[in-house]
C-alpha positions as CSV (number, residue, x, y, z in Angstrom):
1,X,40.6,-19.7,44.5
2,X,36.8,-20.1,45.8
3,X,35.9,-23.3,47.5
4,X,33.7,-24.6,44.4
5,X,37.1,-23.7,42.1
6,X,39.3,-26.0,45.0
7,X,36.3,-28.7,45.0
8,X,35.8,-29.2,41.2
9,X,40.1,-29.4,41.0
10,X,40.2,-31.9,43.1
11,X,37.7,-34.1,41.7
12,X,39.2,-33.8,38.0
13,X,42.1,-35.7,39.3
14,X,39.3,-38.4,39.3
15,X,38.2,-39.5,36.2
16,X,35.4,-41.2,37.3
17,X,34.5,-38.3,40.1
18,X,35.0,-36.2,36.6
19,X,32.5,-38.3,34.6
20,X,29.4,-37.8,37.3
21,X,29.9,-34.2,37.2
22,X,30.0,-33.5,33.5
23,X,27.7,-35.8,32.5
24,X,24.4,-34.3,30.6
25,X,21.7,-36.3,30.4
26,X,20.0,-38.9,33.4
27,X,22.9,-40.6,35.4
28,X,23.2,-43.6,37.8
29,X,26.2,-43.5,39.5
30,X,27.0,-46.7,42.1
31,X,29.1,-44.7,45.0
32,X,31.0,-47.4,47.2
33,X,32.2,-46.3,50.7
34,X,34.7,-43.3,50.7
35,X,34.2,-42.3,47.1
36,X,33.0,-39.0,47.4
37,X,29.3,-39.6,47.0
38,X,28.4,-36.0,48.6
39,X,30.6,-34.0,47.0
40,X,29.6,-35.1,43.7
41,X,26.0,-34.7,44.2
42,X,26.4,-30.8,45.8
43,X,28.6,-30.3,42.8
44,X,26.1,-31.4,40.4
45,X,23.4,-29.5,41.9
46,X,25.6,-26.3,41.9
47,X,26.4,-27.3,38.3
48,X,22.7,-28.1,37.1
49,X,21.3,-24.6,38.9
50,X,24.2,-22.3,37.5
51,X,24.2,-24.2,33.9
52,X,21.1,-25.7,33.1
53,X,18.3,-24.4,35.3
54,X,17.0,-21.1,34.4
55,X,14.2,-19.5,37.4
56,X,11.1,-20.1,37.8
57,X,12.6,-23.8,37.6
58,X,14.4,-25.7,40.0
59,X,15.4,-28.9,41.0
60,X,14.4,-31.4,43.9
61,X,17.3,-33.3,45.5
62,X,15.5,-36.0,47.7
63,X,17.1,-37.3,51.5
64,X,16.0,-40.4,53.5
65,X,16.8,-38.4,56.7
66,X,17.0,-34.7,57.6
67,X,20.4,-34.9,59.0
68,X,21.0,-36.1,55.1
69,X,19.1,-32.8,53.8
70,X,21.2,-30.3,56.7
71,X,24.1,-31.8,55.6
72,X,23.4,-31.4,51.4
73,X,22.2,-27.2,52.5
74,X,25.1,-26.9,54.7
75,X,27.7,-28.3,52.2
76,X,25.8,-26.2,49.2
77,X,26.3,-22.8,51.0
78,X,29.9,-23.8,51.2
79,X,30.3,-23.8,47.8
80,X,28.4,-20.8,47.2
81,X,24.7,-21.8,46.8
82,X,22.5,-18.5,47.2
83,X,18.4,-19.7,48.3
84,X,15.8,-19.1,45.1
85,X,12.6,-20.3,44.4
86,X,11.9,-23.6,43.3
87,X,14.9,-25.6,44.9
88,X,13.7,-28.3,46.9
89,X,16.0,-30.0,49.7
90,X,14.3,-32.2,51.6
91,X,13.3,-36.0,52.5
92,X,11.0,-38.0,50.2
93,X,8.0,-37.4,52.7
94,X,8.2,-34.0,53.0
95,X,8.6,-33.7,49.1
96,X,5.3,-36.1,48.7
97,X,3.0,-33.6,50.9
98,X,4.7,-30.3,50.0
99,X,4.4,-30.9,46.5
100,X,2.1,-33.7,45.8
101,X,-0.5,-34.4,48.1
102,X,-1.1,-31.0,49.4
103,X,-1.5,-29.4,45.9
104,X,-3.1,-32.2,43.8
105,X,-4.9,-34.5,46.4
106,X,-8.0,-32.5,46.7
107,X,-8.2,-32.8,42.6
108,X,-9.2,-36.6,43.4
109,X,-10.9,-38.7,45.1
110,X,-8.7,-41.1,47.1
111,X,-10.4,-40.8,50.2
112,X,-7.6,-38.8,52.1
113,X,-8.8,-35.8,54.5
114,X,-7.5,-32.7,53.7
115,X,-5.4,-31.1,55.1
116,X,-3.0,-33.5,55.6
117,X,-3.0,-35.1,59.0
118,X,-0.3,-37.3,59.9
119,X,-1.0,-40.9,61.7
120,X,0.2,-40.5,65.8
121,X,2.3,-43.9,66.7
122,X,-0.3,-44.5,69.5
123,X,-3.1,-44.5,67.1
124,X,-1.5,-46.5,64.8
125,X,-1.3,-49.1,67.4
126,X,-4.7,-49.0,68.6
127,X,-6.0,-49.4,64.4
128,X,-3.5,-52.2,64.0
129,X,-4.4,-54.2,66.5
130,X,-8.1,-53.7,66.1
131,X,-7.1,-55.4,63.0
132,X,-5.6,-58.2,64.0
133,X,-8.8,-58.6,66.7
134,X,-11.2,-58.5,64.1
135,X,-9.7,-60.6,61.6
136,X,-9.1,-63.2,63.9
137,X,-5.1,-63.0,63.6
138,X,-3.9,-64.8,66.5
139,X,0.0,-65.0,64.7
140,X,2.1,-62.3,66.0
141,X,2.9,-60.0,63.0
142,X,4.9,-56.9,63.3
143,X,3.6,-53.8,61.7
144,X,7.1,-53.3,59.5
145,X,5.9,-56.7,57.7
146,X,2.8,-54.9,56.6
147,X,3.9,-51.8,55.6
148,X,6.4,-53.9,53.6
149,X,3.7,-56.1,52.1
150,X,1.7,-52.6,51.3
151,X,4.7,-51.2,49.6
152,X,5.1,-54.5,46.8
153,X,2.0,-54.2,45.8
154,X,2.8,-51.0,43.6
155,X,2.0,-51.5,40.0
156,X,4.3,-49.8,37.6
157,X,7.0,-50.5,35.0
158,X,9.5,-51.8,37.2
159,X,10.5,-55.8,36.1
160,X,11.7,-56.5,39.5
161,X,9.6,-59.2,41.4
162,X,8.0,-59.9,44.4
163,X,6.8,-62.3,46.6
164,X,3.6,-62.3,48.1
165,X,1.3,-63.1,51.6
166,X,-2.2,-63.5,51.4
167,X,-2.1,-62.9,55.5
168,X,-0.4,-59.8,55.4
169,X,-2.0,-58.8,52.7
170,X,-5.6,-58.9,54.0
171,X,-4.1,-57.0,56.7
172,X,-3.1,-54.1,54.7
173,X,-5.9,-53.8,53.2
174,X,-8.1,-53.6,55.8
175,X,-5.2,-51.5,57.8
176,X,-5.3,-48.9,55.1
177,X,-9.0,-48.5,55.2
178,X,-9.4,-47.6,58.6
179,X,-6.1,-45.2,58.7
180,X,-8.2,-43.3,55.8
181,X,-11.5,-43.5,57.6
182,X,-10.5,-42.2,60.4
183,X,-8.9,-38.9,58.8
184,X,-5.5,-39.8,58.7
185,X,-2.6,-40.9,56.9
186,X,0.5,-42.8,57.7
187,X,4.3,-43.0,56.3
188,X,4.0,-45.9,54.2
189,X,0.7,-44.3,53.2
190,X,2.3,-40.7,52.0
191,X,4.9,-42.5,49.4
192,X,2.1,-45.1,48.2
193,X,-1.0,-42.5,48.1
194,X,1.4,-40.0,46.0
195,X,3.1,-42.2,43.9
196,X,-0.8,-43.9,42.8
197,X,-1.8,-40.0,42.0
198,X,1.8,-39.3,40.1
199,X,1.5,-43.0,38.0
200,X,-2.6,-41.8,37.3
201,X,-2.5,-38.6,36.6
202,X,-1.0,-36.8,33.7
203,X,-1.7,-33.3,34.9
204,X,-0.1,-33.5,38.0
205,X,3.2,-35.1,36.5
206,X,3.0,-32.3,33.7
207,X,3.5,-29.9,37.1
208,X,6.1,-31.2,38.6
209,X,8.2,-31.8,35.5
210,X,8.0,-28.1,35.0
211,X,8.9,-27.0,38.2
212,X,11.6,-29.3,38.7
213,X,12.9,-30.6,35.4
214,X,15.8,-32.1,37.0
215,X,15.5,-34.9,40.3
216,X,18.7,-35.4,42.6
217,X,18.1,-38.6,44.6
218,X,20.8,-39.7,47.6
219,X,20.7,-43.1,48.6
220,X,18.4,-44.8,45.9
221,X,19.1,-48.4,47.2
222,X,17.1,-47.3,49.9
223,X,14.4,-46.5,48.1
224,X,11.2,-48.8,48.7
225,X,9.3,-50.5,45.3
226,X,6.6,-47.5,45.6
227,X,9.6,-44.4,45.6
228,X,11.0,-46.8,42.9
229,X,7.6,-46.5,40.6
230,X,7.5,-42.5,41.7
231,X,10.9,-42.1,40.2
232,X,10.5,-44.3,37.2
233,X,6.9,-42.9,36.1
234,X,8.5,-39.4,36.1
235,X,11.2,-40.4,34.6
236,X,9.9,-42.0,31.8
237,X,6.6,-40.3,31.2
238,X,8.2,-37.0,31.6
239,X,11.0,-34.7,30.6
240,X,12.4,-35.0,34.1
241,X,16.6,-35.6,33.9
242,X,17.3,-38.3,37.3
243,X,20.9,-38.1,39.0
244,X,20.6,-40.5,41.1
245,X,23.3,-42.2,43.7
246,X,23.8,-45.5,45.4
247,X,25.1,-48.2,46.4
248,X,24.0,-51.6,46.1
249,X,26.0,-53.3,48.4
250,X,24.9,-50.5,50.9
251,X,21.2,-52.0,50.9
252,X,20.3,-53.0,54.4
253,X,17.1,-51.9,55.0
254,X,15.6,-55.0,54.0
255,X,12.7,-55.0,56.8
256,X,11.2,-52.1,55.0
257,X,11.1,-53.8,51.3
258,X,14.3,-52.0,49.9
259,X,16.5,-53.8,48.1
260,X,19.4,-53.1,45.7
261,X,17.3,-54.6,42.2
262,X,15.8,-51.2,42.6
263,X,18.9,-49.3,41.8
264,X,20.5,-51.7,39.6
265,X,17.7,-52.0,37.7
266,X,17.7,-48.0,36.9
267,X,21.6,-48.0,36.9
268,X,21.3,-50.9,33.8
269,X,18.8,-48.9,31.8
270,X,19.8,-48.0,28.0
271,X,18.6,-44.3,28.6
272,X,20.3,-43.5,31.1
273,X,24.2,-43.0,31.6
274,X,25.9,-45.4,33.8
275,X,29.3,-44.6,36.4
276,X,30.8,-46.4,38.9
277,X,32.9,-44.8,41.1
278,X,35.7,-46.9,41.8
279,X,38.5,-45.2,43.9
280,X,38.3,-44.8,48.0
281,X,39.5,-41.7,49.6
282,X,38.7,-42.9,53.1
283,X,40.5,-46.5,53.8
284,X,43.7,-48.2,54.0
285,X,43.5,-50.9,51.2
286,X,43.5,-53.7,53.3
287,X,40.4,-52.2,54.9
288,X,39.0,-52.0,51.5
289,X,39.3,-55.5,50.8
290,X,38.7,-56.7,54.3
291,X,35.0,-55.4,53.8
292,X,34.7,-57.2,50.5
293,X,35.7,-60.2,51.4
294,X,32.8,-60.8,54.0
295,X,30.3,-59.2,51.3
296,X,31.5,-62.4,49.1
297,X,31.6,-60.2,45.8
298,X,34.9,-58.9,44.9
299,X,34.6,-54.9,44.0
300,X,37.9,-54.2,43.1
301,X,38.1,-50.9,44.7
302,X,41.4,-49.0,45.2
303,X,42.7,-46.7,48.5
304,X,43.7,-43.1,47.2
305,X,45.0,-41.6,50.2
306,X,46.3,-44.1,52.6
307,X,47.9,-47.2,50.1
308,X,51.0,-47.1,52.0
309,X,49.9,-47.9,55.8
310,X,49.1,-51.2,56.8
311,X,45.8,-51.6,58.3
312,X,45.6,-53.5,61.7
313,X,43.2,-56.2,62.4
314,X,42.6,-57.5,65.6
315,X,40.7,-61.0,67.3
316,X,39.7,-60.7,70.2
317,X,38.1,-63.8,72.3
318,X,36.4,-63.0,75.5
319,X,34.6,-66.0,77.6
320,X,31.9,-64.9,78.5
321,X,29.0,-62.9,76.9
322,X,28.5,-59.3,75.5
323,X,29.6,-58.3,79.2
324,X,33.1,-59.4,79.2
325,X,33.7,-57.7,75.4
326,X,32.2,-54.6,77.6
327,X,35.1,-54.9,80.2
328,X,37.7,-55.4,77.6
329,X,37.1,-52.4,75.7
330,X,36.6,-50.4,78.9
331,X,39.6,-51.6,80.3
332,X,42.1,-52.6,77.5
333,X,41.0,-51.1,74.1
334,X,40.2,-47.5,75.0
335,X,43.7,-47.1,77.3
336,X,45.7,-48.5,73.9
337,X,44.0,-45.5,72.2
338,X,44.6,-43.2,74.1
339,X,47.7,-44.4,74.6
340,X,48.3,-44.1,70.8
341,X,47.2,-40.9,70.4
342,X,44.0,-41.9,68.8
343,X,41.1,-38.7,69.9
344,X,38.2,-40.3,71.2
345,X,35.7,-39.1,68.3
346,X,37.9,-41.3,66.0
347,X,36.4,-44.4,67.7
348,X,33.2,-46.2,67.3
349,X,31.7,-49.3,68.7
350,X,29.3,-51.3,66.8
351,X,26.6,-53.3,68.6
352,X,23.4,-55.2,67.3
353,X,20.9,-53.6,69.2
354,X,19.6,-50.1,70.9
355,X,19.7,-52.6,74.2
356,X,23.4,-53.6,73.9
357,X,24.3,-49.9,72.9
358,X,22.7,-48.5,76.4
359,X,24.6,-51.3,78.4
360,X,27.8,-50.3,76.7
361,X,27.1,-46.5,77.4
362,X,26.3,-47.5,81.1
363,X,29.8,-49.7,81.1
364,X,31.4,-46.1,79.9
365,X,29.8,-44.4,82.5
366,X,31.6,-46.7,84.6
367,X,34.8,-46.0,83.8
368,X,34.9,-42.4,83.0
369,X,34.8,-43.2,79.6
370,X,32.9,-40.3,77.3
371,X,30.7,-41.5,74.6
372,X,27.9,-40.7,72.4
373,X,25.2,-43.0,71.3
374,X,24.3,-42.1,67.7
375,X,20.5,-43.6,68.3
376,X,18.2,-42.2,71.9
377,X,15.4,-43.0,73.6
378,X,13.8,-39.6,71.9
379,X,14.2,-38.6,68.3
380,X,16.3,-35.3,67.4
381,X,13.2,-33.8,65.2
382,X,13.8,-30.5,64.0
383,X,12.2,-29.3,67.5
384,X,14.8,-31.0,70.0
385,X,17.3,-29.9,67.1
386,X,15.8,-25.9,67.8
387,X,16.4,-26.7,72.1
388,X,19.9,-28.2,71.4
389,X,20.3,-24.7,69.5
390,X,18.8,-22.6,72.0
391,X,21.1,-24.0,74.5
392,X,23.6,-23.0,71.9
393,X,22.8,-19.4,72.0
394,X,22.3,-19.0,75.9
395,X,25.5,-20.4,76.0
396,X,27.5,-18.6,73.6
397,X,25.7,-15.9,71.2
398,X,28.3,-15.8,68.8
399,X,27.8,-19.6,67.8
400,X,23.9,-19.6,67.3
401,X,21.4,-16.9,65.7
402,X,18.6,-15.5,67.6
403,X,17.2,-14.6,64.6
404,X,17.2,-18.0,63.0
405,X,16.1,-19.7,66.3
406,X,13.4,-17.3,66.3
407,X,12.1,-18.1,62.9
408,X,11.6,-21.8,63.8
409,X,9.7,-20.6,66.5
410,X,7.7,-18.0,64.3
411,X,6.7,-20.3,61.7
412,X,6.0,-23.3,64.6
413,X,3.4,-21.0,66.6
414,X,1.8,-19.4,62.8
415,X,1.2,-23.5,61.7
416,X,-0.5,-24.7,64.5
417,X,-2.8,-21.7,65.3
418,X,-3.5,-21.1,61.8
419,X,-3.1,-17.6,61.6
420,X,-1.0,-14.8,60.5
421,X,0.1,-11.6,62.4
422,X,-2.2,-8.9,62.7
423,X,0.5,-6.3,62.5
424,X,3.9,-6.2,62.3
425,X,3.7,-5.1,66.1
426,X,2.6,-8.8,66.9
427,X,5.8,-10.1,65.6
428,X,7.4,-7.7,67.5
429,X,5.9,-8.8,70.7
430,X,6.1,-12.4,69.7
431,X,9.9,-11.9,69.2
432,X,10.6,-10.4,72.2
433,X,8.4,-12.9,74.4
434,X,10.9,-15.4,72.9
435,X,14.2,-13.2,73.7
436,X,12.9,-12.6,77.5
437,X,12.5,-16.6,77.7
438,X,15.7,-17.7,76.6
439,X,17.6,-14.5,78.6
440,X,15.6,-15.9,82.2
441,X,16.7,-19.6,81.3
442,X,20.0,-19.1,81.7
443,X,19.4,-19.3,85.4
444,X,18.7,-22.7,84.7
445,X,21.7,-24.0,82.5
446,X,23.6,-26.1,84.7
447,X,20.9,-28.0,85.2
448,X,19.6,-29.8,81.5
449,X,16.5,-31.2,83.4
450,X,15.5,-28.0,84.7
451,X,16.7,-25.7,81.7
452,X,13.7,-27.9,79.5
453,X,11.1,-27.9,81.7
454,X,11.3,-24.1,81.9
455,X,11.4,-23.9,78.6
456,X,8.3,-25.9,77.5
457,X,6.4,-24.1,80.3
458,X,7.4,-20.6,79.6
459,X,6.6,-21.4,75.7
460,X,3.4,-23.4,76.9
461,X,5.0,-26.3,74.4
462,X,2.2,-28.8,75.6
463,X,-0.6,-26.9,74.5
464,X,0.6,-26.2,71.1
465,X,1.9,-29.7,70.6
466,X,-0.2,-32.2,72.4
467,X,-2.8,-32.6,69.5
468,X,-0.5,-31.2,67.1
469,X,-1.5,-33.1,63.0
470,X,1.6,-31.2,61.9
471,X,4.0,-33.3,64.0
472,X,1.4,-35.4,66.2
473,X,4.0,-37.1,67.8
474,X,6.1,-34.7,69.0
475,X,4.9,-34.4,72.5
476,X,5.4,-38.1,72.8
477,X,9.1,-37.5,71.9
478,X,9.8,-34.7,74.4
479,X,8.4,-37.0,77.1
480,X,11.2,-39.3,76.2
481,X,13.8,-36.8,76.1
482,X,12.6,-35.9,79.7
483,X,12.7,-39.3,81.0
484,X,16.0,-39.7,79.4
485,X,17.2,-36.1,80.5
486,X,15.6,-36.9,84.3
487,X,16.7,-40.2,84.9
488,X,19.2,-42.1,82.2
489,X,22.5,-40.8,80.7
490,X,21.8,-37.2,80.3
491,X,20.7,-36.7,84.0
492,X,23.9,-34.8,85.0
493,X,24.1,-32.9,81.6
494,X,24.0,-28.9,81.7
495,X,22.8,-27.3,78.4
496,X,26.5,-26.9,77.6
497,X,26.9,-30.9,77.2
498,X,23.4,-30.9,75.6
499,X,24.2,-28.2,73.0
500,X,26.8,-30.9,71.5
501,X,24.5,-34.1,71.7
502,X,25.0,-34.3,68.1
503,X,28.4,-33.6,67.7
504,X,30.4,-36.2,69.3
505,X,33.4,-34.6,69.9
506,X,35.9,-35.7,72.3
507,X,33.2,-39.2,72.4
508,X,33.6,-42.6,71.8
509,X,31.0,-43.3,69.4
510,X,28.3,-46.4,70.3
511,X,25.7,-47.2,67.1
512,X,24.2,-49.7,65.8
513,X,25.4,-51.6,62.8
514,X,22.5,-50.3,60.6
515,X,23.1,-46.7,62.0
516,X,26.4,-46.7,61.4
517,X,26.2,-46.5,57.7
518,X,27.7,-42.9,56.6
519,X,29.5,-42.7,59.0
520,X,33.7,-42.8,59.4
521,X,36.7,-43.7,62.3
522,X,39.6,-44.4,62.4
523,X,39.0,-47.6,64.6
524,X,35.9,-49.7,64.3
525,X,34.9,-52.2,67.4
526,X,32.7,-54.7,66.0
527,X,31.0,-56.8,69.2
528,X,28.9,-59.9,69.1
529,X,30.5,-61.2,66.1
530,X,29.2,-65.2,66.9
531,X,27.9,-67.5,64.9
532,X,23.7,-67.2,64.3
533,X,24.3,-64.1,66.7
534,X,25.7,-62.3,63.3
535,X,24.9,-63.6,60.6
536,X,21.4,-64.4,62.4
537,X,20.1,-68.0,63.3
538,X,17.8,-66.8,60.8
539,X,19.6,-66.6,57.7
540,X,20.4,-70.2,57.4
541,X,17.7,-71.2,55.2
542,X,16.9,-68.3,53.7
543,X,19.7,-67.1,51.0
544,X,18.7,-62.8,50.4
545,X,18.6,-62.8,54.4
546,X,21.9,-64.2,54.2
547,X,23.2,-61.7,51.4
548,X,21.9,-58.8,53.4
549,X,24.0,-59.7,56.5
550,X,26.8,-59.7,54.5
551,X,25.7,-56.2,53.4
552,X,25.6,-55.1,56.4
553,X,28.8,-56.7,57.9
554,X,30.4,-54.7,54.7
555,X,28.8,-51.7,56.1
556,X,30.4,-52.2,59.4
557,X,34.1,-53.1,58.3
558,X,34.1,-50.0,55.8
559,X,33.6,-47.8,58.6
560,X,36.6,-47.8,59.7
561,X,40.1,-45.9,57.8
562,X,42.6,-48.3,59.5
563,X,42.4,-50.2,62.4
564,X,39.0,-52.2,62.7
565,X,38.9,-54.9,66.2
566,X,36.3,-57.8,65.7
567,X,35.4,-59.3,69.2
568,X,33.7,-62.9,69.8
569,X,32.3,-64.5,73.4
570,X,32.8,-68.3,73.7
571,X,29.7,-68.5,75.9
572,X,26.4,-66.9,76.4
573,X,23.8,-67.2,79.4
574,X,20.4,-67.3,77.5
575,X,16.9,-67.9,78.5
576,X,16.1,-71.5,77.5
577,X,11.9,-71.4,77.0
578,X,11.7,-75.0,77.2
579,X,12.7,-75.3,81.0
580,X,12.2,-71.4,81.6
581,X,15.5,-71.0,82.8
582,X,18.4,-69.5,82.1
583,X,21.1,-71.8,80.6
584,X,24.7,-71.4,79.3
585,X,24.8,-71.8,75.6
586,X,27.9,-72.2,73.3
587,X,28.9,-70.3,70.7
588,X,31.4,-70.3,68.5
589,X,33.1,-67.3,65.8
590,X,31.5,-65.5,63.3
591,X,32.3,-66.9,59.8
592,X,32.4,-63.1,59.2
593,X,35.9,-62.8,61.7
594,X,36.7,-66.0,60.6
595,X,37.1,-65.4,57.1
596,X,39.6,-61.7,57.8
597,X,41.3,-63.8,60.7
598,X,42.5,-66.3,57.9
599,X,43.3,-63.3,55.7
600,X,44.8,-60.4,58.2
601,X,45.3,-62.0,61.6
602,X,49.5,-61.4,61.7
603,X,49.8,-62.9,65.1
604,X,47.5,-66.3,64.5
């Protein structure tokens, strides 16, 4: 029996799991944690291109990260999925300049420069606060408060309201202006400019309905108010079938404007068919409704494969700051699991900040403690993604292509010189210049710090990348990767240790609370669980902030299969601004480990 065969058997046992797949027409299906949300969309989509999708079309199935968009081509192949024309995996920007702005932008006048050049962060900063100069803004405003405010102001047929500020506003407006007038686009700018030209433009939508008559969107309560409008005016003003999958109670992203009316207001349409997916295939029951009860909505979903086990909840009180919860982990928590048997990659830590993750990770260091941090200094683009694979390959051949690694390379160089070979003997050369590279580096593997710098100046990285519109900020991020590599956790890393940087295994895992979502352990550490530390001072008076940290705080529990540990300081040293000191402040449990205390705690 093939994998797809073993796949499609085991969701029939799930009538719900069943519905998704054989459904015929649009579909909203709300996913909670652990009920098989990926395996039902890479079903569908092998279902949609084998049944329903005859070449030249295709379908687009649309990320929010490229680690989402690996994972959907990865999982695909498993189940059999051969490459053809007119398939699009990717994230919602690259599918708004692949197949929007780049082909249909120079159709219209919108005032974008052509081709396509991406804002670089630094510039950003320099436009945005020339804004705030010249319009006499003396209030500090982050930029994530604009982008938000630009992002509401989408017209379209979505009912869903929004509030308003004339401030930020006036910002945007004069923020966009001088992005576009000084060549360039921005993020924010991509989805908005693509869905104006999509929502005014009847020839363009006629295109991309018949090139992709069917759109696969993960994650829709992600999805900002202008993604929203993209996928509701080709939805409605075209033949386009949506399968789209969320989950509203999964909708922490607030910051940027997304918020869960979006998908609930697609999911209660009349035109299109509505599933809930019910059962969880990843928690122990008391888990399950552990996270509901600090969401305050009762879900009613069931455990499938671990109702039997009892879950174990812990309290655990520490004195004195974020420092001492440090210590006790270190020193108490890890030992137990070990103790119990429990691998390390089966535990994560769950911290408020970047900040508080690094301290942990230095705490680890410590102790001889191996961990991964799920969020660096540096981004892993698709370029430090290539490096972690080239240190792959000089490594062990047998676990990495030469030939793939040398493709991203190929098409890299060809994009930013804007040219194509001459003769298949260029290629040739090209190839080979790569292969003599990587072979000499391997002098330089023990040492990570050493191994990259040879790397970017054998390739002459700098030069290609430095002004690069493709991925201006690149060179940025491989500063920071340096800096990281040369002087912070990875300074006694070989390229061995490198090549797993994204593969935790044999880790304790340190993330953020919002960067935990999608992931899975079997224990969860959640640290800094104090009153108006979480939920924030900042929710008291203001009721969707409220409902968002209990979002997330779902987020958090539902990590975790069985044992989840909730950890509280009585005391904090903070800077007090009024006397410019430091003074010890009081604080007192989280109504978040209050409320499972009263519920699981078997030792009170």
């Amino acid at each position: 029996m093939s994998y797809y065969a073993k796949m499609l058997e085991r969701i029939s046992a799930d009538p719900l799991q069943k519905t998704a797949y054989d459904t015929e027409d649009s579909t909203v299906v709300i996913a909670g944690p652990g009920s098989g949300k990926t395996t039902i969309l890479t079903l569908k989509i092998m279902k949609l291109l084998n049944n329903h999708i005859t070449e030249p079309q295709g379908l687009a199935c649309l990320t929010f990260s490229k680690e989402a968009a690996r994972e959907f081509e990865d999982r695909l192949k498993k189940l059999g999925y051969v490459e053809r024309r007119n398939v699009f995996l990717g994230t919602v920007h690259s599918f708004c300049i692949s197949e929007i702005l780049s082909n249909f932008a120079e159709l219209y006048d919108y005032g974008v420069t052509l081709p396509i050049k991406v804002l670089p962060k630094k510039l950003e900063k320099q436009i945005y606060n020339s804004v705030l100069k010249d319009l006499g803004i003396k209030k500090k405003i982050k930029k994530e408060a604009i982008d938000k405010e630009r992002a509401l102001h989408i017209q379209g047929v979505s009912k869903v309201p929004v509030a308003s500020d004339a401030t930020a506003h006036a910002i945007a407006v004069e923020y966009e202006k001088r992005v576009l007038s000084a060549g360039y686009i921005d993020y924010q700018g991509i989805i908005i400019l693509s869905t104006k030209i999509l929502q005014e433009h009847e020839y363009v939508r006629k295109c991309i309905s018949a090139k992709y008559p069917w759109l696969v969107i993960d994650e829709y309560q992600d999805l900002g108010r202008p993604l929203h409008e993209m996928v509701m005016s080709l939805f409605t003003k075209t033949d386009i079938k949506i399968f789209a999958v969320g989950d509203p109670d999964q909708s922490i992203y607030g910051f940027s404007g997304a918020i869960p009316d979006y998908l609930m207001e697609l999911y209660n349409r009349e035109d299109t068919i509505s599933v809930e997916l019910k059962n969880n295939y990843r928690s122990n029951q008391d888990i399950i409704d552990g996270s509901e009860i600090v969401l305050n909505l009762p879900r009613h979903y069931h455990a499938m494969t671990r109702e039997d086990e009892e879950a174990e909840y812990r309290f655990i009180s520490c004195n004195n700051g974020l420092e001492e919860q440090f210590d006790f982990f270190a020193k108490k928590i890890v030992p137990e699991c070990i103790e119990k048997e429990i691998p390390l990659e089966e535990i994560a830590v769950l911290l408020s900040s970047n900040d508080s993750c690094k301290d942990l990770g230095l705490k680890c260091i410590e102790h001889n403690i191996p961990y991964y941090i799920s969020r660096h200094n540096f981004e892993r683009t698709d370029f430090v993604k290539w490096l972690e694979e080239c240190s792959v390959w000089i490594n062990n051949k047998e676990k990495a292509s030469f030939d793939d690694i040398f493709q991203y390379w190929e098409t890299l160089v060809l994009q930013h010189q804007n040219t194509k070979y001459k003769s298949e003997n260029d290629r040739l050369k090209m190839k080979n210049q790569l292969l003599c590279v990587l072979q000499d580096s391997i002098a330089f593997k023990d040492e990570l710090n050493e191994w990259i710098k040879y790397i970017l100046s054998e390739l002459r990285i700098k030069d290609l990348l430095i002004d690069s519109d493709i991925i201006p900020d690149e060179w940025e991020n491989l500063k920071s990767l340096l800096e990281e590599v040369a002087e912070d956790k990875y300074s006694d890393f070989d390229t061995n240790k490198f090549s797993k940087i994204g593969k935790p295994d044999n880790q304790i895992t340190i993330s953020t609370r919002h960067s935990s979502k999608g992931l899975e352990f079997e224990v969860v550490i959640m640290m800094g669980m104090e009153e108006r530390h979480f939920p924030g001072w900042w929710t008291d008076n203001d009721p969707e902030a409220l409902r968002e940290s209990n979002r997330i705080c779902f987020v958090c529990v539902s990590r975790a299969k069985r044992v989840c540990i909730l950890m509280h300081s009585n005391y904090y040293n903070e800077m007090d601004y009024r006397y410019n000191e430091i003074r010890c402040k009081r604080y007192y449990p989280s109504r978040y480990l209050l409320q499972l205390k009263q519920k699981f705690d078997r030792h009170p």
